[in-house]
C-alpha positions, 0 to 999 in steps of 0.5 A, a space after each residue: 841703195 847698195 847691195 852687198 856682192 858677198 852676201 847676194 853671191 852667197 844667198 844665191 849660191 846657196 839658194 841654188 845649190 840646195 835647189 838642184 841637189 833637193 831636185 836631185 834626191 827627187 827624181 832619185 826616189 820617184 824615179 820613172 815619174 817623169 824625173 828624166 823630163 825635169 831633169 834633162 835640162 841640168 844633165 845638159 848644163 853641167 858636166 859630171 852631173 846625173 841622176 843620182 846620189 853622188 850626182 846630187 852632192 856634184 849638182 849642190 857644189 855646181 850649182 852654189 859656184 853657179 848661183 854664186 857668180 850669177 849672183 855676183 853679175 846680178 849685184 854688181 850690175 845692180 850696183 852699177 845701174 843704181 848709180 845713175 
């Protein structure tokens, strides 16, 4: 079985870009519950992101581009094993 690069790359882009960004907006409306524990990893990872409303639509974008090329080496190498 084969599996498509596009539609693996999209589906997890998506699936992380959304992740991050509901992440986000959670630790912006409990903020002071434990929201710098769980965030402190993303902060860490990629630039320009924060905790915060512009930081959630900058994590959305980072994490799709992120999930999307992990996605893509996790089809392609998939694909390549599959082979054999």
């Amino acid at each position: 079985m084969k599996l498509s690069l596009k539609g693996l790359a999209l589906s997890f882009g998506i699936i992380w870009g959304v992740c991050l960004f509901l992440m986000t907006l959670l630790a912006v409306y409990f903020n002071g519950y434990g929201s710098e524990f769980l965030m402190a990893m993303p902060e860490s990872v990629y630039p320009w992101y924060t905790i915060s409303l512009k930081g959630s639509f900058i994590g959305l974008v980072m994490g799709f581009v992120d999930g999307a090329v992990c996605g893509l080496v996790f089809g392609w190498l998939y694909n390549l094993f599959a082979k054999k």
